[in-house]
N, CA, C and O of each residue as an XYZ file, in Angstrom:
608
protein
N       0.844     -1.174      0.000
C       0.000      0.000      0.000
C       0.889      1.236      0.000
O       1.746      1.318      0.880
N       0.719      2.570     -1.244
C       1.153      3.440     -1.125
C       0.415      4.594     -0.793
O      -0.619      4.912     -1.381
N       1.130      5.490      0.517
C       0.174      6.508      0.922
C       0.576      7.642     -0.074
O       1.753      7.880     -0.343
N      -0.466      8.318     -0.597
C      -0.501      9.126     -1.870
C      -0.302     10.757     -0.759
O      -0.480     10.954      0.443
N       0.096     11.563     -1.790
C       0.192     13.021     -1.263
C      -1.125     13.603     -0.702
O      -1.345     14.183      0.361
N      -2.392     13.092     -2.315
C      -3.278     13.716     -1.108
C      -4.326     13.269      0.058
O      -5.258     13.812      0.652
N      -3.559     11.737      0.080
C      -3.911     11.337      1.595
C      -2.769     12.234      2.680
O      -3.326     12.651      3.696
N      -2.170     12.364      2.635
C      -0.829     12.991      3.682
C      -1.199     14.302      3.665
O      -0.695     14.769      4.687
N      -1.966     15.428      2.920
C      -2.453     16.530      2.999
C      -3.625     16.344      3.548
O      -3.832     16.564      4.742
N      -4.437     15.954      2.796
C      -6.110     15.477      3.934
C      -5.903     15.273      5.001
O      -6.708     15.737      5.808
N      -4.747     14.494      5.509
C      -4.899     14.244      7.127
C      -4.386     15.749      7.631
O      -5.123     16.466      8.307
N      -3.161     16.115      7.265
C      -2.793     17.448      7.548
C      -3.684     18.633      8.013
O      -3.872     19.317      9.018
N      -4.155     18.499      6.669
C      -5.235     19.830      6.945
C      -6.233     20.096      7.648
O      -6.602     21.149      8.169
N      -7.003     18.234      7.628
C      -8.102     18.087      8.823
C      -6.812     18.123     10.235
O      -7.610     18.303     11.155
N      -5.960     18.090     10.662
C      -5.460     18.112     11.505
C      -5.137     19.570     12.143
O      -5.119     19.752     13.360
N      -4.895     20.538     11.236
C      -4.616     21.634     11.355
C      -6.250     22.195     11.639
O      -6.373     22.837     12.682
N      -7.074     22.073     11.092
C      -8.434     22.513     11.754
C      -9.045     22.159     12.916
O      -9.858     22.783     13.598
N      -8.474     20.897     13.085
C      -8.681     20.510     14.820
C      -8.210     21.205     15.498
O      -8.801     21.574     16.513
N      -6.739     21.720     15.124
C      -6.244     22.328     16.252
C      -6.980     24.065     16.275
O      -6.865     24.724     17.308
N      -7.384     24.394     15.591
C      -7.859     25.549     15.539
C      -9.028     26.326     16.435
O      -9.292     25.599     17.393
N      -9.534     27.104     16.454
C      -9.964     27.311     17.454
C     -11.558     27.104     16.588
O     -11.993     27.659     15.579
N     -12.284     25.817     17.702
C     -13.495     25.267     16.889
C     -14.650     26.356     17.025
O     -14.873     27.247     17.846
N     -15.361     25.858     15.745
C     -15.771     26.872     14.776
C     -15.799     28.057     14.466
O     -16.782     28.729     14.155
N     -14.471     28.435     14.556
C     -14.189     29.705     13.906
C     -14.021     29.188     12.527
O     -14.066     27.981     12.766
N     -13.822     29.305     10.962
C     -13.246     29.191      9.975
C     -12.053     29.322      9.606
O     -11.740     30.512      9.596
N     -11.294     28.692      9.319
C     -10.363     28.995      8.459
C      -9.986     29.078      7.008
O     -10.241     28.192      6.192
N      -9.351     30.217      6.737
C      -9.052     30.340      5.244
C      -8.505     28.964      4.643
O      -7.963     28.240      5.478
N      -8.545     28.593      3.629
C      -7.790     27.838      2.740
C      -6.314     28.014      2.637
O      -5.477     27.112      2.590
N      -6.079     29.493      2.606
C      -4.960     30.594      2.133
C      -4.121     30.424      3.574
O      -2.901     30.574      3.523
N      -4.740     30.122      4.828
C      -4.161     30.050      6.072
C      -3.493     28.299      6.459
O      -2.569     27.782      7.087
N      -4.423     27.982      5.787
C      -4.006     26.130      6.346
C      -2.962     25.717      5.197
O      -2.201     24.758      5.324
N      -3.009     26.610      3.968
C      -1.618     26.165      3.337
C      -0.808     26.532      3.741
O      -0.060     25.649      4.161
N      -0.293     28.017      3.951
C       0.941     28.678      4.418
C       1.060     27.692      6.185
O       1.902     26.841      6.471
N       0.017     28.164      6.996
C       0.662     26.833      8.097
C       1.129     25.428      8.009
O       1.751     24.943      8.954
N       0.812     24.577      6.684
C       1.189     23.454      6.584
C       2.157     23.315      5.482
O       2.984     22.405      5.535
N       2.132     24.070      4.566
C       2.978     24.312      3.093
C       2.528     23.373      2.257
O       3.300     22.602      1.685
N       1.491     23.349      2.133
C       0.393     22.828      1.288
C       0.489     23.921      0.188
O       0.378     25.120      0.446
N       0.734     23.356     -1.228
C       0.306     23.509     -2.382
C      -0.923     24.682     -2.800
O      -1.540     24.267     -3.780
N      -1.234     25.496     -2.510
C      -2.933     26.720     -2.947
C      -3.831     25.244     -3.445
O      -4.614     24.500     -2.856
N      -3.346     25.277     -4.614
C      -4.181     24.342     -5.934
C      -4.844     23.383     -5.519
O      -6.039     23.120     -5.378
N      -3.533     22.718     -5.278
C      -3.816     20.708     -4.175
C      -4.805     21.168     -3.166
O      -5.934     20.688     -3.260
N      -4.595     21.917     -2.331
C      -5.447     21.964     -1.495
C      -6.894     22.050     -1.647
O      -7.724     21.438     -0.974
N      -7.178     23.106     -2.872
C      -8.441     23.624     -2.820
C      -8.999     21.701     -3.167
O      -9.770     20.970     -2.545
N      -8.346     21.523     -4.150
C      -8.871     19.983     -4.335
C      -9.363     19.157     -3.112
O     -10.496     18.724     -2.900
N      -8.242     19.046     -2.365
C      -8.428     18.546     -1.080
C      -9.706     18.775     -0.535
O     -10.592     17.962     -0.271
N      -9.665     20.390     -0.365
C     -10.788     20.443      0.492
C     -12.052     20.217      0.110
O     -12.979     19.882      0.848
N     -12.093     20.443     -1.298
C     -13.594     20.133     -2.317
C     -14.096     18.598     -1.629
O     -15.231     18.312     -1.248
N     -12.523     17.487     -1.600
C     -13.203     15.839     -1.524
C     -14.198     16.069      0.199
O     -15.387     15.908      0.475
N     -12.586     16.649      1.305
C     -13.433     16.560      2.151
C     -14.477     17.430      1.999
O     -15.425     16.646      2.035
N     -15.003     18.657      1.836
C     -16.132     18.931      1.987
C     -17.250     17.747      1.585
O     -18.104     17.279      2.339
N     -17.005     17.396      0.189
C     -18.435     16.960     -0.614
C     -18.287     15.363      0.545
O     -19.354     14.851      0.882
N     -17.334     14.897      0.910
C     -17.739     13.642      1.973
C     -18.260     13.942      3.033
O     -18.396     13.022      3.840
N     -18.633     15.011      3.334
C     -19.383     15.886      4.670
C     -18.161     15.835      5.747
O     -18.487     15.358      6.834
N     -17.014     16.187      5.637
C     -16.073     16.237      6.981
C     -15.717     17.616      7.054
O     -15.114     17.825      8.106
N     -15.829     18.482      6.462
C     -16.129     19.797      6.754
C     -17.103     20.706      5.846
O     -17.689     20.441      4.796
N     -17.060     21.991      6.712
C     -18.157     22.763      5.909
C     -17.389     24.253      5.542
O     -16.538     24.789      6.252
N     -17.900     24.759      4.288
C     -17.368     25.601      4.078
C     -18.534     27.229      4.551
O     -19.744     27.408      4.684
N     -17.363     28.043      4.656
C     -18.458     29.204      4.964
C     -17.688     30.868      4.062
O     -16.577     31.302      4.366
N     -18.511     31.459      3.094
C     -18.320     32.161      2.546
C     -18.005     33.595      3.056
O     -18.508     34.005      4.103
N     -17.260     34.265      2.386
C     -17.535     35.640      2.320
C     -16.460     36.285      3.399
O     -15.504     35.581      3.724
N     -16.633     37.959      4.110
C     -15.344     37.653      5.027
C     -15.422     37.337      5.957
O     -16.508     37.343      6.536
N     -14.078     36.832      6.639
C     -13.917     35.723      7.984
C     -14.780     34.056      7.662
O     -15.188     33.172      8.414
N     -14.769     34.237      6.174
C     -14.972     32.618      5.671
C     -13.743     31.646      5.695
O     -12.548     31.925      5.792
N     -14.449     30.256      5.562
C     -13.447     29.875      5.682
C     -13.607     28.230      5.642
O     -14.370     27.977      4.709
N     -13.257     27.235      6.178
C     -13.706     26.153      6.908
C     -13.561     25.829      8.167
O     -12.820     26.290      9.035
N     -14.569     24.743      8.188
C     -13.863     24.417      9.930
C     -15.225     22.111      9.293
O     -16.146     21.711      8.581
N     -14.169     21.621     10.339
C     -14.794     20.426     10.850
C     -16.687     20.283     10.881
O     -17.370     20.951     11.658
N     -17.087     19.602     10.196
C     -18.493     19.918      9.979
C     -19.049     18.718     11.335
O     -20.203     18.855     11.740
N     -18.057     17.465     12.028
C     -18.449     17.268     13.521
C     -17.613     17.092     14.285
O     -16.529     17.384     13.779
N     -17.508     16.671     15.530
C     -16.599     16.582     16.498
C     -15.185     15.756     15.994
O     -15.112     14.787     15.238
N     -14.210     16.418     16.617
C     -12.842     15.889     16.158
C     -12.873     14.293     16.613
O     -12.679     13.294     15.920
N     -13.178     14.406     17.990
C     -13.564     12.908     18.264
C     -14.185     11.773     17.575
O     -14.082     10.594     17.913
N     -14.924     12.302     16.446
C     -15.779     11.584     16.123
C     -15.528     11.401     14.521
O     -16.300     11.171     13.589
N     -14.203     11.590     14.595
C     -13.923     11.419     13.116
C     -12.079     10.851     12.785
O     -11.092     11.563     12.964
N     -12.075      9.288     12.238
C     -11.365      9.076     12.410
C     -10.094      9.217     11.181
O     -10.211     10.292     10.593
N      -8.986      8.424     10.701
C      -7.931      8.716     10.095
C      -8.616      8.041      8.610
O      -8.451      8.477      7.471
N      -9.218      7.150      8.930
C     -10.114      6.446      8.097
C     -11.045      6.843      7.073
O     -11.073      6.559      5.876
N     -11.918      7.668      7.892
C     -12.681      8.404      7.346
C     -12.137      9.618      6.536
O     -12.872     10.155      5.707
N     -10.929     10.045      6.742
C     -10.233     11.108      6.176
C      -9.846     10.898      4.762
O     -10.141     11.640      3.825
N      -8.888      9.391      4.691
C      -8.101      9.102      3.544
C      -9.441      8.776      2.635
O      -9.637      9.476      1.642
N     -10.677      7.362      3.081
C     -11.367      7.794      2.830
C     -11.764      8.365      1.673
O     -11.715      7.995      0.500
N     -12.237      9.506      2.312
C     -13.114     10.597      1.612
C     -11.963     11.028      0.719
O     -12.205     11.125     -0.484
N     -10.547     11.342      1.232
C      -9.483     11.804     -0.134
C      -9.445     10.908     -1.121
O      -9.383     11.350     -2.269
N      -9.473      9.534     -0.917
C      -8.741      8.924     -2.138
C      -9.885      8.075     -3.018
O      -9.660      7.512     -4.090
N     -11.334      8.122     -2.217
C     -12.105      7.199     -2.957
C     -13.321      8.045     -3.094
O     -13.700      8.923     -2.319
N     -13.848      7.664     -4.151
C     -14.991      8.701     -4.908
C     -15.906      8.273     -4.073
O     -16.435      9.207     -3.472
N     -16.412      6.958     -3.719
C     -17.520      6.987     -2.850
C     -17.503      6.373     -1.526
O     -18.066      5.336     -1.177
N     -16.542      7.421     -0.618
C     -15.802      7.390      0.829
C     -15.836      6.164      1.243
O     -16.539      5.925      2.225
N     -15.125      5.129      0.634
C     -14.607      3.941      1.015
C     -15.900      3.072      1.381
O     -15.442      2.124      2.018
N     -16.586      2.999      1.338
C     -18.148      2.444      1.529
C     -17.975      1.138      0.318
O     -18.727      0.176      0.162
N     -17.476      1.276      0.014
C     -17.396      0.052     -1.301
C     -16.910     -0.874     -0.827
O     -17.307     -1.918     -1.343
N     -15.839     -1.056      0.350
C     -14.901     -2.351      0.447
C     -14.112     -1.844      1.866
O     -14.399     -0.915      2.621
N     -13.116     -2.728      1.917
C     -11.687     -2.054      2.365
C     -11.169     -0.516      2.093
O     -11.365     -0.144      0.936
N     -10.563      0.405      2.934
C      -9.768      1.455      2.050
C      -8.560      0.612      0.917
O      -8.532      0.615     -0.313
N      -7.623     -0.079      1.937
C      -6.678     -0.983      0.899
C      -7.254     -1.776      0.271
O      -7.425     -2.784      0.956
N      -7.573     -1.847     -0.492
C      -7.974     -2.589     -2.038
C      -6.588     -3.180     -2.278
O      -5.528     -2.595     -2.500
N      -6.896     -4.673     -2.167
C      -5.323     -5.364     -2.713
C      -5.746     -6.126     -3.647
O      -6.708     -6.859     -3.415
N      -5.071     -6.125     -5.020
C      -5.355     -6.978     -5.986
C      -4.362     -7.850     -6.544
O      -3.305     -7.220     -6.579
N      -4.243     -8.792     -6.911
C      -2.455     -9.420     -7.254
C      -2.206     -8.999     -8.742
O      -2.452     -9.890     -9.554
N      -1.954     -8.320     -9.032
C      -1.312     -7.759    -10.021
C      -0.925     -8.624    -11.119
O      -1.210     -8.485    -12.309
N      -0.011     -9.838    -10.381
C       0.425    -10.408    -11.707
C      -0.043    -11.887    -11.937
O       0.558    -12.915    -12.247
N      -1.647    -11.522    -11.598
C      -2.665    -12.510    -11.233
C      -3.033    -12.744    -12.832
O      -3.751    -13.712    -13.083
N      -2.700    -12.130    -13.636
C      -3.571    -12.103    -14.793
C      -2.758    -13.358    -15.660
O      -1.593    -13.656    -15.396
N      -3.477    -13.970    -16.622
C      -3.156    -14.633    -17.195
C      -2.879    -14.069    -18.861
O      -3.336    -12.947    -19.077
N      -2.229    -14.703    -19.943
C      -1.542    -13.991    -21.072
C      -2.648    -13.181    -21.739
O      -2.362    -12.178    -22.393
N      -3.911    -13.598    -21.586
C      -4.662    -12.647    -22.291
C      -5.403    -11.629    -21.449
O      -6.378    -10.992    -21.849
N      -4.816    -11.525    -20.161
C      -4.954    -10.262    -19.155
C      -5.945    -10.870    -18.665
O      -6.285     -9.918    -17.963
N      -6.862    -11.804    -18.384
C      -7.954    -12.303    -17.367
C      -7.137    -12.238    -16.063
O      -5.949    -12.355    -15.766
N      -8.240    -12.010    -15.442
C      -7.839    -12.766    -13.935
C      -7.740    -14.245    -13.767
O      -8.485    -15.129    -14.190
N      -7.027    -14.288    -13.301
C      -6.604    -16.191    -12.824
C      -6.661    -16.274    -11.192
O      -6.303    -17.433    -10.985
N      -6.812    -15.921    -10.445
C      -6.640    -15.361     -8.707
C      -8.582    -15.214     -8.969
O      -9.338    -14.360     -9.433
N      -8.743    -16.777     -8.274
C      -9.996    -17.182     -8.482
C     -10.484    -17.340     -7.209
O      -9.832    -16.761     -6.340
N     -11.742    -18.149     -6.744
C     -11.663    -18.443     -4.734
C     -10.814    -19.440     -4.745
O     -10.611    -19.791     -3.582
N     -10.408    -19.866     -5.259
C      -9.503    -20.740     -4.600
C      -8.032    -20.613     -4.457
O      -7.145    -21.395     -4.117
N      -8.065    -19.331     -4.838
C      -6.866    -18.616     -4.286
C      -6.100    -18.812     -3.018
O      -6.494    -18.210     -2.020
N      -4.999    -19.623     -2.937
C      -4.719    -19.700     -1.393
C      -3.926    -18.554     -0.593
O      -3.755    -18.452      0.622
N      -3.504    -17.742     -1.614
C      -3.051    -16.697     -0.882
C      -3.766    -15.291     -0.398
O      -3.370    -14.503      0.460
N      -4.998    -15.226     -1.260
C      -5.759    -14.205     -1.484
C      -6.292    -13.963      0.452
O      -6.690    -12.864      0.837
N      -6.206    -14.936      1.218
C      -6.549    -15.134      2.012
C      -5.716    -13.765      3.085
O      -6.275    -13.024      3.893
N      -3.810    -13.830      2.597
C      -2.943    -12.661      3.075
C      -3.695    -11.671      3.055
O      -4.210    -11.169      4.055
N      -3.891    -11.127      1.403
C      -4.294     -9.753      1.147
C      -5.259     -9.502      1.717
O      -5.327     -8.326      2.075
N      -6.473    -10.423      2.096
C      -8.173     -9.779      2.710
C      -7.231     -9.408      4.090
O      -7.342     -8.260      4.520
N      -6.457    -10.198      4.682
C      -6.801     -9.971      6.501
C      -5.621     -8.710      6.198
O      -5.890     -7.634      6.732
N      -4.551     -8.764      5.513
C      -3.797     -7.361      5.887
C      -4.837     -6.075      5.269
O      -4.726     -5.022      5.898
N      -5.742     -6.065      4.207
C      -6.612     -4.903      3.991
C      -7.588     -4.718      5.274
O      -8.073     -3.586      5.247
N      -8.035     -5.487      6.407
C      -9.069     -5.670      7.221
C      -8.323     -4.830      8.192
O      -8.931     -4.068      8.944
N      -6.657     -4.970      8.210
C      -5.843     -4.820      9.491
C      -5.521     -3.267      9.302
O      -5.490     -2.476     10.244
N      -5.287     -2.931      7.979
C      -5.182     -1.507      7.927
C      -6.094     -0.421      7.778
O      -5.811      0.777      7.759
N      -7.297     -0.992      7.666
C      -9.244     -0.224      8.161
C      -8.940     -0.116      9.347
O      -8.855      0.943      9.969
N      -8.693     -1.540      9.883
C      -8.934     -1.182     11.788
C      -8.134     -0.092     12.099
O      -8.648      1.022     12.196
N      -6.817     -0.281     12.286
C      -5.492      0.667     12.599
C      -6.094      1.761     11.970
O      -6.799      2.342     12.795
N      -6.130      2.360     10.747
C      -6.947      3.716     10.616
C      -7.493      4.187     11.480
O      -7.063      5.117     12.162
N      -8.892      3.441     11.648
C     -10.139      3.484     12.257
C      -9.678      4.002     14.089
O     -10.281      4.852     14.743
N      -8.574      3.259     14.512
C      -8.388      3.529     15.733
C      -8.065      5.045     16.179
O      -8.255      5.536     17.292
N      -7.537      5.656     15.047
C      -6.781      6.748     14.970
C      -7.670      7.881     15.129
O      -7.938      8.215     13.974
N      -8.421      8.844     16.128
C      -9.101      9.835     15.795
C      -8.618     11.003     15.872
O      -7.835     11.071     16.819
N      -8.752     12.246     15.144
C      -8.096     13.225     14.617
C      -7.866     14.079     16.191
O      -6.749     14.493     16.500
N      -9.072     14.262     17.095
C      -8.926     14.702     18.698
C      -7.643     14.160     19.626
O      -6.994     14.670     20.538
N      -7.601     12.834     18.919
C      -6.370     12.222     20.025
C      -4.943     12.542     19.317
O      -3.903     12.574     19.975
N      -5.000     12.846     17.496
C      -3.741     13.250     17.126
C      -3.458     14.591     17.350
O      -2.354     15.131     17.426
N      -4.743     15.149     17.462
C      -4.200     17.019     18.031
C      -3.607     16.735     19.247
O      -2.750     17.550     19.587
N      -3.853     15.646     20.134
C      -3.926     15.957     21.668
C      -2.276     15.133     21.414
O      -1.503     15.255     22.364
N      -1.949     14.619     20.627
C      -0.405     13.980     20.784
C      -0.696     12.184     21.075
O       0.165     11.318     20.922
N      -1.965     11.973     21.470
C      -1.927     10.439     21.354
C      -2.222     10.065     20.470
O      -2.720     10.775     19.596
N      -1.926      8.116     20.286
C      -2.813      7.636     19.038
C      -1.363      7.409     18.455
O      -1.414      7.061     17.276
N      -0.255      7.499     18.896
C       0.868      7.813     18.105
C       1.139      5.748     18.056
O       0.586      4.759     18.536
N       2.155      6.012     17.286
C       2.533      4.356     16.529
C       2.906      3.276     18.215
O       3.021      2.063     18.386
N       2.948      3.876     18.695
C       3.772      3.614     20.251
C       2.413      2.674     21.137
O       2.416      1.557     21.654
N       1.218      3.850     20.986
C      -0.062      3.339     21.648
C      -1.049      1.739     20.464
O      -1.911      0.915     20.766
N      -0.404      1.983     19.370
C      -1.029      1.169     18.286
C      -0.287     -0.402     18.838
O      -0.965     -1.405     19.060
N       0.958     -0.347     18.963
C       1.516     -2.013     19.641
C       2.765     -1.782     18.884
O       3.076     -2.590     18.009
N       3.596     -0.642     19.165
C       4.992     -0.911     19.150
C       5.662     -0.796     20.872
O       6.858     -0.996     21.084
């Protein structure tokens, strides 16, 4: 599994609005220069999370965004999520593992049920939902949640 840029900005930015002072808004123009986020990337960013309902936007001056519910109540999961999948991971696993060089010469799939390995890929995609899932954005503002509390 590769974590993409704008999973590593999505978490960022929802992270940087946690810490902010809740519901006030913040600019777009403010959470890049504090994080050095990209203008462009971002606005993208924020379009996915908005339209997945994890924040709300508010116009005009002292517009801005902010967290549309409790930091608590929204986890690392739900973040990448809403960044990387068109219909906020509701389809499956976030990790989608497929064997790649499963295909046979005329590109079919051959990685059938009786796949004996296919069995790896389901439980490590199951293992990296959970671990997400454990992660809520309140406990990474607050400094917990870190790799230490997960079982290192």
């Amino acid at each position: 599994m590769r974590i993409t840029e704008r999973s590593h900005y999505g978490l960022r930015a929802m992270i940087c609005l946690a810490q902010h002072s809740p519901g006030r808004p913040m600019s777009a123009r403010e959470i890049s220069a504090r994080e050095g986020i990209p203008p462009r990337y971002l606005e993208q960013v924020l379009n996915r999370l908005k339209n997945g309902r994890l924040i709300m936007g508010h116009r005009g001056p002292g517009g801005g965004y902010v967290l549309a519910r409790d930091a608590s109540e929204i986890s690392a999961r739900d973040i990448l999520a809403v960044v990387e999948d068109s219909d906020g991971g509701r389809s499956g696993f976030l990790a989608e593992i497929e064997c790649a060089a499963a295909r046979g010469p005329d590109g079919a799939k051959v990685c059938g049920p009786g796949c004996l390995s296919k069995r790896v890929w389901v439980t490590l995609a199951a293992k990296v939902d959970e671990v997400l899932s454990q992660f809520r954005l309140a406990d990474l503002v607050a400094g917990a949640g870190g790799a230490e509390d997960v079982g290192e």
